[in-house]
TITOR-679639 format. One record per residue: residue in three letters; x negated, y negated, z negated of N, C-alpha, C, O in turn. Coordinates in pm, whole numbers, plus 50000, padded with zeros to 5 digits. Each point is the difference from the previous one (the first is absolute). Layout:
N
ALAXYZXYZXYZXYZ/...
This chain:
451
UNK135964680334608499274993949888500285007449871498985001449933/UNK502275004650006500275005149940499075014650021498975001349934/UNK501355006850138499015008350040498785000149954499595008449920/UNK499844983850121498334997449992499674994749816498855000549955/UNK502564993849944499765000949904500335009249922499385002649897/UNK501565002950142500395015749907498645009950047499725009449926/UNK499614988650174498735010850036498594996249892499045007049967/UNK501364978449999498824992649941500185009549843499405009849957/UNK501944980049976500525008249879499525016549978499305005249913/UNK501395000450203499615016849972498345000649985499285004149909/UNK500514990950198498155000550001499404999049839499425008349929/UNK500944980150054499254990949844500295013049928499095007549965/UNK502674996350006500735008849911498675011650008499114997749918/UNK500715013350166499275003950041498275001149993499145008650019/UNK500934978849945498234999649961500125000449849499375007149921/UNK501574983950056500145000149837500395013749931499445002949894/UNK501335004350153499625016349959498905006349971499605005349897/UNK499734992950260498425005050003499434995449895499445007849923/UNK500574979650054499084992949886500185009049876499015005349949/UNK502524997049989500364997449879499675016949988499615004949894/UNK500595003150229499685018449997498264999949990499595006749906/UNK499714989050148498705000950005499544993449841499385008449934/UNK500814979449999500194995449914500585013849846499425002649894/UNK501315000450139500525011749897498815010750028499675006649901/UNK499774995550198499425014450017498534991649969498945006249996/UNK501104983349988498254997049935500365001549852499325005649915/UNK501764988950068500064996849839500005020649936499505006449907/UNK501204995950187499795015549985498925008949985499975009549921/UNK498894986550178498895005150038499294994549831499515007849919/UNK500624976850060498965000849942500435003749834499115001449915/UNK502545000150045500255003549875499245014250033498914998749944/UNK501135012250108499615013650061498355001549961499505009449939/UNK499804978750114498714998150018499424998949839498965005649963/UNK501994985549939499624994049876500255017849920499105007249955/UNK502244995450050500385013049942498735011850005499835006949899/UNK499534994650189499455012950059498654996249954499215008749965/UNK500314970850033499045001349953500035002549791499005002049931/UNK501904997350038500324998849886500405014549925499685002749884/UNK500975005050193499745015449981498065005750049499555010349948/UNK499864983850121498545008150005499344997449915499145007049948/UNK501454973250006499114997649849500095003349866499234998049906/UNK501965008150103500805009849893499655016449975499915007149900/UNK499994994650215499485011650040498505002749936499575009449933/UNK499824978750113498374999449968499604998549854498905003349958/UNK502094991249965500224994249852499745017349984498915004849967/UNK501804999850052500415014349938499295011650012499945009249919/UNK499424989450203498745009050012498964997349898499635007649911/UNK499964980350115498724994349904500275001549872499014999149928/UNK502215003350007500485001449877499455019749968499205004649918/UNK501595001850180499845010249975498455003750010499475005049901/UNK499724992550228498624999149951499164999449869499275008449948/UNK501074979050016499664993949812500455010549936499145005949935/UNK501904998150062500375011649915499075015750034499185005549926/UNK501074996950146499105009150020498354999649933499295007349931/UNK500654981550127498204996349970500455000349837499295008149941/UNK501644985849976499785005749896500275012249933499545003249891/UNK501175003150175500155014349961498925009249987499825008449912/UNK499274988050221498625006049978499314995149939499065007249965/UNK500934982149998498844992849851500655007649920499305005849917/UNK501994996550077500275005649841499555020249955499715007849910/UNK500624990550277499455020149987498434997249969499445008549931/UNK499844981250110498825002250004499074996549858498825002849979/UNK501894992149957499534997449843500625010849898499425003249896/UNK501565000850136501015013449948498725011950022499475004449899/UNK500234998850191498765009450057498724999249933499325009449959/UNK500354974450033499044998849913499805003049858499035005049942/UNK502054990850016500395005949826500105014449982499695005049892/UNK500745002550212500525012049947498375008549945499875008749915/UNK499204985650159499125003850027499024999449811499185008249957/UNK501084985850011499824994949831501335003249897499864998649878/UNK500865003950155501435005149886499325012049978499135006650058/UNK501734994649811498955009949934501135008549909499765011649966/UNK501284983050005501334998449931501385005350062500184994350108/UNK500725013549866501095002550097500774988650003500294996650115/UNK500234995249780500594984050030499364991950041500344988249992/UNK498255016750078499394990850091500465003350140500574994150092/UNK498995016249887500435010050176501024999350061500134997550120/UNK500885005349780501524998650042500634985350027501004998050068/UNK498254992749867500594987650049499214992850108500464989250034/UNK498085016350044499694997850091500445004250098500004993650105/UNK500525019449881500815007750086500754998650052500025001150123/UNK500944995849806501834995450024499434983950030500994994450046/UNK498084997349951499754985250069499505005750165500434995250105/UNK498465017049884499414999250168501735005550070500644992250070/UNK499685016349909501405006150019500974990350096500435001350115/UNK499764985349757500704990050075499714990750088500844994050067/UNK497385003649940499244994750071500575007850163500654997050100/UNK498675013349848500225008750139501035003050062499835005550109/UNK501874991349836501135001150035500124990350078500245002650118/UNK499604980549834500414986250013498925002150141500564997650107/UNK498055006449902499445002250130500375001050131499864994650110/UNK500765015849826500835011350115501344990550087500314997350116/UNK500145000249756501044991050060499694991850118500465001250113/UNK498434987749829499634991550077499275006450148499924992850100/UNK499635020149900499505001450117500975004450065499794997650119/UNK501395008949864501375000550024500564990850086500345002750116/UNK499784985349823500714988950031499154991850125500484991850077/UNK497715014349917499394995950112499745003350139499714995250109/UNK500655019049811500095010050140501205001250089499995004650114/UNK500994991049824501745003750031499885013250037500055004650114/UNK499755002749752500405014550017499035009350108500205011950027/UNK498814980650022499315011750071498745003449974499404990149958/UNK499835020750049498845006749938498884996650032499225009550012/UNK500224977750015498944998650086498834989449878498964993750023/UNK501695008049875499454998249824500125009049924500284996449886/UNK499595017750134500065013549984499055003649899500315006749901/UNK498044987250132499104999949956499984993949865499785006749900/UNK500444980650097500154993449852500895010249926499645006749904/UNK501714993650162500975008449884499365011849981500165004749887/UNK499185001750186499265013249944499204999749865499945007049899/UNK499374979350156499044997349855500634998049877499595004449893/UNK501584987750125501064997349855500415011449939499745003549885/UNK500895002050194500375014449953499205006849945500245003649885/UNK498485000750185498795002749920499904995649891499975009749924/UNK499954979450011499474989549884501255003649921499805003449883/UNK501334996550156501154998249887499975018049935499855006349896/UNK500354995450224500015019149948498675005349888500285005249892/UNK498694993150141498685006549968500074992849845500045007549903/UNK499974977450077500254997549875500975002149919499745000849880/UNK501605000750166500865010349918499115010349944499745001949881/UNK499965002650190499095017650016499015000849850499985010049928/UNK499404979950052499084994449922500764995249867499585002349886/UNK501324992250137501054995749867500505010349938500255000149879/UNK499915008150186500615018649952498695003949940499874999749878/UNK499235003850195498815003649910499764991849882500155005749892/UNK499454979750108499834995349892500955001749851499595000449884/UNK502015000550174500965001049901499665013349973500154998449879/UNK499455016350132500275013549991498644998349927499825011749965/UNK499164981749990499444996649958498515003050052498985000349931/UNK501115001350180498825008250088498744985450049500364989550053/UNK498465013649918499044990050032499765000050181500035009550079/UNK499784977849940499774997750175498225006350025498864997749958/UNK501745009650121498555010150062498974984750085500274988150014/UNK498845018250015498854988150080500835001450173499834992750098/UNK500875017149889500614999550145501354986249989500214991850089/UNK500535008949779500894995250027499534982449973500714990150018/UNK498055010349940499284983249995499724996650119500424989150038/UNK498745019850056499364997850107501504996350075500204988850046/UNK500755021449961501104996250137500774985649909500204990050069/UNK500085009749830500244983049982499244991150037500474988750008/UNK498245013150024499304991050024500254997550179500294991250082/UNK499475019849912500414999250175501244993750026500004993250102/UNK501235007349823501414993550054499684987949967500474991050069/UNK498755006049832499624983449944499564993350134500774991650047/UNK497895011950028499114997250070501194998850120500214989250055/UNK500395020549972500605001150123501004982150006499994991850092/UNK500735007449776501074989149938499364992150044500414993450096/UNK498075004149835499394986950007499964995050164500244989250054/UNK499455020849985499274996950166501724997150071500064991250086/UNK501385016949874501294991950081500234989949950500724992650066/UNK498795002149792500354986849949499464992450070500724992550066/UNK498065006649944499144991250092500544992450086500354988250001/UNK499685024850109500665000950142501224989049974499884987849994/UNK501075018449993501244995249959499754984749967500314991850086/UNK499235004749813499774988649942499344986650119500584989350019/UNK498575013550025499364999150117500714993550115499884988850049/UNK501075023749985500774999950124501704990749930500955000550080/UNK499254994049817500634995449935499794984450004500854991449974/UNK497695006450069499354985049950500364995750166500434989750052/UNK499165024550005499704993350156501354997550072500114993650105/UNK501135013149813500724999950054501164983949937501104996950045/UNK498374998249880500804988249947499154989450095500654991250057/UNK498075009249961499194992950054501014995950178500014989350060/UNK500615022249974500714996750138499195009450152500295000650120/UNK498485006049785499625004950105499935012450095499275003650092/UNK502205003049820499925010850028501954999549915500444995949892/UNK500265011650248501075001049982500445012349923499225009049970/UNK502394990849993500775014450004499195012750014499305006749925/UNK501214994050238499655011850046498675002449974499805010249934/UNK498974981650107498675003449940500084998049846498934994449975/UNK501495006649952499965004749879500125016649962499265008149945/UNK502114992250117500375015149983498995007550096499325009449961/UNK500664986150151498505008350093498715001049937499225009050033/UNK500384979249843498845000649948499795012449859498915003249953/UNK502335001450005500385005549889499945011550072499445009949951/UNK501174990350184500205018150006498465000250041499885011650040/UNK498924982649973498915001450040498825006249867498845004050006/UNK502014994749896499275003049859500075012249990500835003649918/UNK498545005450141500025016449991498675003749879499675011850009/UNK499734982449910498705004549956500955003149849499864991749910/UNK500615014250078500995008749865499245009849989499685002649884/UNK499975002850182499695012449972500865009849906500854996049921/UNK498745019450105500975008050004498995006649894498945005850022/UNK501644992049871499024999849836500115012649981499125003749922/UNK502005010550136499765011849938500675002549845499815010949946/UNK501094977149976500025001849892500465011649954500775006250074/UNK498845000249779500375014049983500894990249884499534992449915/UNK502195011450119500514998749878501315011150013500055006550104/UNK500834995449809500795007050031501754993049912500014992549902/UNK501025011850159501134992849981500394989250001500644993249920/UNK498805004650206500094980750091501394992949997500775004150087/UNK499564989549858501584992149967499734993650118498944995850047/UNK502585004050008500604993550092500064985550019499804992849902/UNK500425002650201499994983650002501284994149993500184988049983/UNK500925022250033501454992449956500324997149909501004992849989/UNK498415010949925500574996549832499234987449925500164997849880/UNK498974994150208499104995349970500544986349969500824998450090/UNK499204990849836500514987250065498604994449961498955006149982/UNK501414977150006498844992950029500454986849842500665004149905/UNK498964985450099500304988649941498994992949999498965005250041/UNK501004978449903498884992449977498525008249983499835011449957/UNK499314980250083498605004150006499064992149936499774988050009/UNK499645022549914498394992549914499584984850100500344999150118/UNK498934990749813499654994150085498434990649941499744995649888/UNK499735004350195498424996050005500394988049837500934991949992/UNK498035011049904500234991049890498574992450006498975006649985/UNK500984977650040498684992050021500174993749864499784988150020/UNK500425013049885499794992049876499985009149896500704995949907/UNK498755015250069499785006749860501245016450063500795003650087/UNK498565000149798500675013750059501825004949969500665009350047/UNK499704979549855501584999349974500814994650045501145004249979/UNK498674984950097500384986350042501504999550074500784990750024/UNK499265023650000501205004750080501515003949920501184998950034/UNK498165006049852501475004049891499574992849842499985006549896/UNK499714979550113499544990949868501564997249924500175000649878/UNK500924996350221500904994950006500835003649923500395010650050/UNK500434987049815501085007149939501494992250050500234990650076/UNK500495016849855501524995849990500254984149969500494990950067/UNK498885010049785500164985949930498785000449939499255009649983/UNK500624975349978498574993849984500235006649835501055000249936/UNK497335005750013499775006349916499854987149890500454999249886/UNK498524988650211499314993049904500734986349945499744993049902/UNK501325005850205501114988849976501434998149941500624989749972/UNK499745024550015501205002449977500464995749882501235000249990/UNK498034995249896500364992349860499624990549986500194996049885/UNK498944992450223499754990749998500834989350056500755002750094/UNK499194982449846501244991949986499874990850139498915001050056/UNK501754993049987499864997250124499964982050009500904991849978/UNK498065006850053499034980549995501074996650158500615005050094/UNK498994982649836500804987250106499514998150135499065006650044/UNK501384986850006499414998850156498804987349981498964999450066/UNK501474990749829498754993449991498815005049903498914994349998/UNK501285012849950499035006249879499435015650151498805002749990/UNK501575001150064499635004850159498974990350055498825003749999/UNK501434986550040499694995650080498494992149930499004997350066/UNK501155000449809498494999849950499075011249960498914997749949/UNK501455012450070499355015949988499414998450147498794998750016/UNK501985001350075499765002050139498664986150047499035002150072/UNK501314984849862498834996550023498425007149942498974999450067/UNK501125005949820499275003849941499405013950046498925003849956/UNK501695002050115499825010650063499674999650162499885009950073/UNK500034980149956499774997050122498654991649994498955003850052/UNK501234983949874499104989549996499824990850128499064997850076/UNK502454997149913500954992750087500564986949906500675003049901/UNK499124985450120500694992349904501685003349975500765005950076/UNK499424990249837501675004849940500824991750127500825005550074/UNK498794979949935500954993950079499985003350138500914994450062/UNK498245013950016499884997050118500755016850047500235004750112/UNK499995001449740500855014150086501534993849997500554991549930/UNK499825016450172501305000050058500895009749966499335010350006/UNK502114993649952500355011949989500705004250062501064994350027/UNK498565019050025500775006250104501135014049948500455004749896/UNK499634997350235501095012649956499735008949908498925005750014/UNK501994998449860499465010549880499655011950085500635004350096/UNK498554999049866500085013950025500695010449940500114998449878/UNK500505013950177501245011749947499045012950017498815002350021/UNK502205003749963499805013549960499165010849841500254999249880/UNK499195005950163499825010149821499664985049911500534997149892/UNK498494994950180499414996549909500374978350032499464991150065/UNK501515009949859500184977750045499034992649970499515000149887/UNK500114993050203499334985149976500304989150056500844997950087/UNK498214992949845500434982350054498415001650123498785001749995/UNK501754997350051499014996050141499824986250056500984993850040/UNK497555000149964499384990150010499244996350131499465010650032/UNK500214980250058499634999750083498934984750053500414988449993/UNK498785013950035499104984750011498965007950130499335010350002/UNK500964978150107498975005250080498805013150037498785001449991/UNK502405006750054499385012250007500145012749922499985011650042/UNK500214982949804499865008449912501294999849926500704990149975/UNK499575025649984501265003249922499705004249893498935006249996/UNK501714992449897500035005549879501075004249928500664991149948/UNK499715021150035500935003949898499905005249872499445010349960/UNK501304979549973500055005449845501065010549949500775002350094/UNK499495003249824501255010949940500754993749913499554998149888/UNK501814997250148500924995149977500045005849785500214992049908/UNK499565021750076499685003349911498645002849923499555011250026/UNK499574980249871499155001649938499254988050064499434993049917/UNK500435003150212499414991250099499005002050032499214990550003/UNK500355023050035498755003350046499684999750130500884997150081/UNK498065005349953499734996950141500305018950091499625011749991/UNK501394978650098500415015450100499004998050127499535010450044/UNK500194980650003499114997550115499514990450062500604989349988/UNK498155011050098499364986750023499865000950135499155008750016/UNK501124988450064499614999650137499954986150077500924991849993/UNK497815006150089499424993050039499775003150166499495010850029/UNK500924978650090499395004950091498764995650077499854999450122/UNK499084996949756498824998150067499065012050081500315011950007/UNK498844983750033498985007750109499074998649934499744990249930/UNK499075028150095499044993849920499134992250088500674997150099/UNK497844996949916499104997850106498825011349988500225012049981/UNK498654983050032499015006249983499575009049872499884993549896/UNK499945016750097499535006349910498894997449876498885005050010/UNK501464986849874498694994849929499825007549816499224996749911/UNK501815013950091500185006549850499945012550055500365003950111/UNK499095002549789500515020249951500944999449974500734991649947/UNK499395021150103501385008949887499664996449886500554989949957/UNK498515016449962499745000149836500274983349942500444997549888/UNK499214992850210500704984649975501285000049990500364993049905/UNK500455011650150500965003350068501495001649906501104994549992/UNK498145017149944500515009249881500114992649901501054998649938/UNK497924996050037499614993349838500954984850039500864997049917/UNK498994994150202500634992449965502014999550003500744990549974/UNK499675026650076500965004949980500585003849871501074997749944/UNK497495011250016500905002349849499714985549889500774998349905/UNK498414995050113499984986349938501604993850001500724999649901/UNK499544996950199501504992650030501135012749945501104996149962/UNK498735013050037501075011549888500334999349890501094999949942/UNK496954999250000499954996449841500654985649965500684998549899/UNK499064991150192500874985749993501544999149963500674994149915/UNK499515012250161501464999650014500625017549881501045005650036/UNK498424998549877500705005749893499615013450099500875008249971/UNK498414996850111499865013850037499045006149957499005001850069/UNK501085001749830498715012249922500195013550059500835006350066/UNK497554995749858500035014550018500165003150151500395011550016/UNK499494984150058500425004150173498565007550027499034995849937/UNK500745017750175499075003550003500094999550157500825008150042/UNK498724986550029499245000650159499645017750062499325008949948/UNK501384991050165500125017250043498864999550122498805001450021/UNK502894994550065499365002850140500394984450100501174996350011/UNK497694996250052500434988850080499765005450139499585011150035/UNK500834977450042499544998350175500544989050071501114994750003/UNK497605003050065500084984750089500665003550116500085010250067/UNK500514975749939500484998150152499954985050052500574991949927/UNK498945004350165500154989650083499174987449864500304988449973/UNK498665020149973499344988749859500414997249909499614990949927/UNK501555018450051501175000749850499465014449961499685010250061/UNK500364986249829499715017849903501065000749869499954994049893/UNK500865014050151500915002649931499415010549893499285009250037/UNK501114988849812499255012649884501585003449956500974993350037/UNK499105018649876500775011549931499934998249970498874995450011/UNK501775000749857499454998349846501015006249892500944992049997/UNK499275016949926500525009849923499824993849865498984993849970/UNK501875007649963500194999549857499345010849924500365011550023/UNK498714986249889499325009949903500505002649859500224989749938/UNK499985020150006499974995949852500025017449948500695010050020/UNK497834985149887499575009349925499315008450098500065012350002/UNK499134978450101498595008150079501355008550069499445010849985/UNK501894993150080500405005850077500974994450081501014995149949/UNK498795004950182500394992050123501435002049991500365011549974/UNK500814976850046500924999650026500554993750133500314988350024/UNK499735024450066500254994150187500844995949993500154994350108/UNK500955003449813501744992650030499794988550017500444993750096/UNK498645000349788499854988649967499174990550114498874997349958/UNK501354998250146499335000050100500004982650048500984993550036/UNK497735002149952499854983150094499365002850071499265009449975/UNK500664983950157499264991650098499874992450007500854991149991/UNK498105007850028499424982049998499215000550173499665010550054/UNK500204976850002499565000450098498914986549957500184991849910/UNK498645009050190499234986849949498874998050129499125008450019/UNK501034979450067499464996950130498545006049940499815005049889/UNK499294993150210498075006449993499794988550060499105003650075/UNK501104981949955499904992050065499444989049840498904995449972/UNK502125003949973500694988949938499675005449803499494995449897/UNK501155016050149500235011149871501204993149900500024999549877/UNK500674997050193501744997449957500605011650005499605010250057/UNK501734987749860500605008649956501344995650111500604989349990/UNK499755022350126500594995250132501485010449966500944997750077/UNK499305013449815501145003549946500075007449902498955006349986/UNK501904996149930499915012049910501495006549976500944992250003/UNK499225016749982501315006850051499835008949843499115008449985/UNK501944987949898499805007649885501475007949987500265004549889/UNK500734997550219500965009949990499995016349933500975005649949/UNK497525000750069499815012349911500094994549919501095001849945/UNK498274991250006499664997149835501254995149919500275004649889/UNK500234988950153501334996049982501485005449961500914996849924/UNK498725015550193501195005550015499845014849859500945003549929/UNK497345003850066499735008149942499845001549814500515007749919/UNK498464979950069499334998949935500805002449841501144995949979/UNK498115010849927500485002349874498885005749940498884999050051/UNK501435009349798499405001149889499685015450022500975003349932/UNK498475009350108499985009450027499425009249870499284993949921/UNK500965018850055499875006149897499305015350092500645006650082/UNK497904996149876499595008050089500615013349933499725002849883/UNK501065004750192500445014949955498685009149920498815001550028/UNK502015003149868499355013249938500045013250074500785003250090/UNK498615001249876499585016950015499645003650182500485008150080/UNK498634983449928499474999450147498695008650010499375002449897/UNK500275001650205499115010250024498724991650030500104990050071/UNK498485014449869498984992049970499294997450189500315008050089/UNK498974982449931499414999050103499505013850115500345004350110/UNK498804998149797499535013750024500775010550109499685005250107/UNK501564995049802500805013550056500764989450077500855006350063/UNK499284981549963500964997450141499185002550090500335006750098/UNK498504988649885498685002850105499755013850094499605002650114/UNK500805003349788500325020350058500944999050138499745005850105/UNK501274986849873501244998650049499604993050186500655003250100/UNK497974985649900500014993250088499545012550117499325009449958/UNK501094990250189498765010550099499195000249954499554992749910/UNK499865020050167498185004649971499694993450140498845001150040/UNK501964993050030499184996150132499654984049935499354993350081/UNK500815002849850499724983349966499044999349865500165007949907/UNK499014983550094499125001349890500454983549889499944988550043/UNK500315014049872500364989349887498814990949988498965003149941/UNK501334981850135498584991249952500404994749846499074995449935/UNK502285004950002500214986849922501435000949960500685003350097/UNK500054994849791501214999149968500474989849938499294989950000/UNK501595009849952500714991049891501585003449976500445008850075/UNK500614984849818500875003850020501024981950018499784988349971/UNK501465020650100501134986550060501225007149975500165011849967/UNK500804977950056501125003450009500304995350114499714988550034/UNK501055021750055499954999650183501975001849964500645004949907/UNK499824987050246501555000349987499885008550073499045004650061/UNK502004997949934500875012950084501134993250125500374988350014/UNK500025025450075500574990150070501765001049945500824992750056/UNK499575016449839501424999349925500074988149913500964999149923/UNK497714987350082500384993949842499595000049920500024989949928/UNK499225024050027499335007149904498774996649953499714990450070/UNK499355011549852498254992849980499785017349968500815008249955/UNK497734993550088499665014449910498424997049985499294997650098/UNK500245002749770499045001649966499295007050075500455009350067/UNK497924985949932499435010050131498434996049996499554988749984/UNK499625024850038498784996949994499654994250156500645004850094/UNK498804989649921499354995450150498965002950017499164993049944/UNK500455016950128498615004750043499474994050116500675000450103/UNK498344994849895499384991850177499315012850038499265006549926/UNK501034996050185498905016150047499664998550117500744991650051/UNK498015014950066499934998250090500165018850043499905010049929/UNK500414988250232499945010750037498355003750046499024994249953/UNK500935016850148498615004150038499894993250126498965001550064/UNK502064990349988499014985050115499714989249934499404991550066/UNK500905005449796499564989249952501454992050012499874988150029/UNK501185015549958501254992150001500445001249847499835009349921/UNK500624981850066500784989549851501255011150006500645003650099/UNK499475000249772501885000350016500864999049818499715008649917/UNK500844985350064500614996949902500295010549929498775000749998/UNK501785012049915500635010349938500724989949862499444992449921/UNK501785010850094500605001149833500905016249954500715009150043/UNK498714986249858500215011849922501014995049877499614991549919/UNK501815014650074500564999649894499275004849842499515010949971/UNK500634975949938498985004349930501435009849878499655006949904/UNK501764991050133500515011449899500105014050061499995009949927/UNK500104991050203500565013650068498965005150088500125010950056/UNK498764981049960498475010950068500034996750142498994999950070/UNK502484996849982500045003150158499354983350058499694991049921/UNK500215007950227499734992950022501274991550085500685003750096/UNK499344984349832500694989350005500284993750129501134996450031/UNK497675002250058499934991550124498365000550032499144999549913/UNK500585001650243498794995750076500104985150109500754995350086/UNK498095001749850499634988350081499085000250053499005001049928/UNK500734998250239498684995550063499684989749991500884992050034/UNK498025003049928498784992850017499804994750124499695008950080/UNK500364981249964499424990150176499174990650001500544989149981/UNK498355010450034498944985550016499994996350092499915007850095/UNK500154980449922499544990550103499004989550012499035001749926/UNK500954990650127499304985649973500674992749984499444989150008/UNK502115009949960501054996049927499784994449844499974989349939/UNK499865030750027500255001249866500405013949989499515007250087/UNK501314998849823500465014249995501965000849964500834995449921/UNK499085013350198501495003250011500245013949904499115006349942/UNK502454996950057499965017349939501804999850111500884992750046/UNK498645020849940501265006950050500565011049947501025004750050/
């Protein structure tokens, strides 16, 4: 009897091992299972990252290409240059990092190299002070055309690939499939190397006016001596700026950074005032529009109407564009008939309703002051000399455009089209002749973008 229970014991002992070993090797299997799925989704994070990057590297070679094509100026040339340069470095990388080191994206890097080298090539001529032959327009045009058509691609194969329908490996298989580079023949001579090259931040698509990207200063220009109102003397601005009863806002977290406010909140809608002077920093609303029942030109007017309300003169309307039945407008500070881009609102206003759904006055805010237009500037005329002979001048005026050091520089603005009928912005320094900055022109059924 003893027997038959010490056989029982061992037995049980025995299964209960099995249990507790099989038991460890699931818990094993499936920590293994979670890990491996958690490295492929990590993995996948990182591809799709490097993708995006890429795809913007070639938007940025491919608008870099486009400009060079209209610089007219050696501090135009040279700073498109040294931008396609890093475009085309940060490229490289990324096809690098897609390929793991092997040549079967050979083709693209051929084309970069092409593009980075040949416009050096062109920056030397322009600096030595030598004019671009019809050969050296025509082969920019060709690296343009070529850009446009891998942006595409790229871009494309970028959408399809977040979409889920197309993995990794068919990504990189779809890229080494892009052989239409063509082998341009460029005639240049003393081709710089690609080691010395680095890369950094990249231009990026601007949908609200053509500054919108460097409005921003250190410290607020327009607040910095103004005395700083109460949270309840706030909080009746903010009704007033909203057109929200006083009692029914709520107050929420201040807002920090360059610029403080008392921040307000009532169903849906936020409002911040500036802790200093108590002006309005922003309005945001998250309504929807519905059906489409206003213009733009409605649009505008009942935008800059609510500006003039609230103490915003002088604002001049640039460039807008709809989305989803919201039409967001530009609106620039004027004074003395010449555009001041620092000074920068948005206003947004449903096409449904024709409410006012946000307004975002941080340029204006942060910029805005008393400006004194510089003496001994060079007359219209002779900046005009200065713009390409490939672009024809519809129209000018003059602004003060920021810089991206901080800086403002007086500047004529020429609207010009090329010979397809394309828009493109020119400024022209109106003290030093050269040209300041290019902007393309984009229509849609939006509205109009610049880049």
């Amino acid at each position: 009897m003893n027997t038959i229970g010490l056989k029982k014991r061992t037995t049980i002992r025995i299964i209960s091992y099995i249990i507790a070993i099989i038991t460890v090797l699931a818990i094993w299997g499936i920590t293994q299972t979670v890990k491996a799925m958690n490295y492929a989704r990590e993995l996948t994070v990182a591809h799709q990252r490097t993708v995006a990057s890429l795809a913007s590297y070639i938007d940025t070679l491919e608008n870099d290409l486009r400009k060079m094509q209209y610089a007219n100026t050696s501090t135009m040339t040279s700073g498109l240059s040294l931008s396609l340069c890093k475009a085309s470095a940060g490229a490289k990388n990324c096809l690098s990092e897609l390929s793991a080191g092997e040549t079967q994206l050979s083709t693209i890097n051929k084309f970069l190299t092409q593009a980075s080298d040949y416009v050096q090539s062109i920056n030397k001529k322009v600096s030595n002070g030598q004019e671009l032959s019809a050969k050296d327009h025509e082969q920019l045009k060709q690296l343009y055309e070529h850009a446009a058509n891998l942006s595409q691609q790229i871009s494309y194969m970028e959408e399809v690939m977040y979409s889920g329908s197309i993995d990794f490996e068919d990504t990189v298989t779809t890229l080494s499939r892009i052989t239409d580079m063509g082998d341009l023949s460029l005639s240049y001579s003393n081709a710089i190397t690609d080691a010395e090259k680095s890369f950094s931040d990249y231009p990026t698509l601007i949908y609200d006016g053509p500054f919108a990207d460097n409005i921003i200063t250190k410290e607020s220009e327009f607040l910095k001596n103004e005395e700083e109102i109460s949270d309840a003397e706030a909080k009746k601005r903010a009704a007033r700026f909203s057109g929200i009863e006083e009692n029914k806002l709520i107050a929420a977290q201040d807002e920090k950074g360059r610029i403080e406010a008392f921040v307000f909140y009532y169903e849906g809608t936020s409002v911040a005032v500036t802790k200093n002077g108590g002006h309005l920093l922003y309005l945001l609303s998250d309504k929807f529009s519905g059906e489409t029942k206003i213009k733009e030109e409605e649009a505008i007017a009942i935008a800059k109407k609510y500006l003039q309300k609230h103490g915003f003169d002088s604002m001049t309307n640039s460039y807008f564009f709809d989305n989803d039945g919201i039409c967001t407008i530009n609106f620039a500070y004027t004074q003395d008939d010449v555009i001041c881009y620092s000074d920068l609102i948005k206003v947004s206003v449903s096409l449904d309703k024709g409410e006012i759904v946000s307004v975002d006055c941080t340029g204006y805010l942060m910029n805005h002051k008393s400006r004194a237009i510089p003496g001994n500037i060079i007359d219209k005329e002779k900046a005009m000399k200065n713009v390409s002979n490939t672009l024809t001048v519809k129209s000018s005026q003059t602004a003060f455009i920021p810089m991206e050091d901080g800086t403002e520089v007086f500047a004529y603005e020429f609207l010009c089209s090329d010979e397809s009928g394309n828009d493109v912005l020119v400024y022209i320094d109106a003290k030093t002749g050269n040209e300041a900055d290019i902007k393309i022109l984009l229509y849609s059924d939006g509205g109009t973008l610049t880049r």
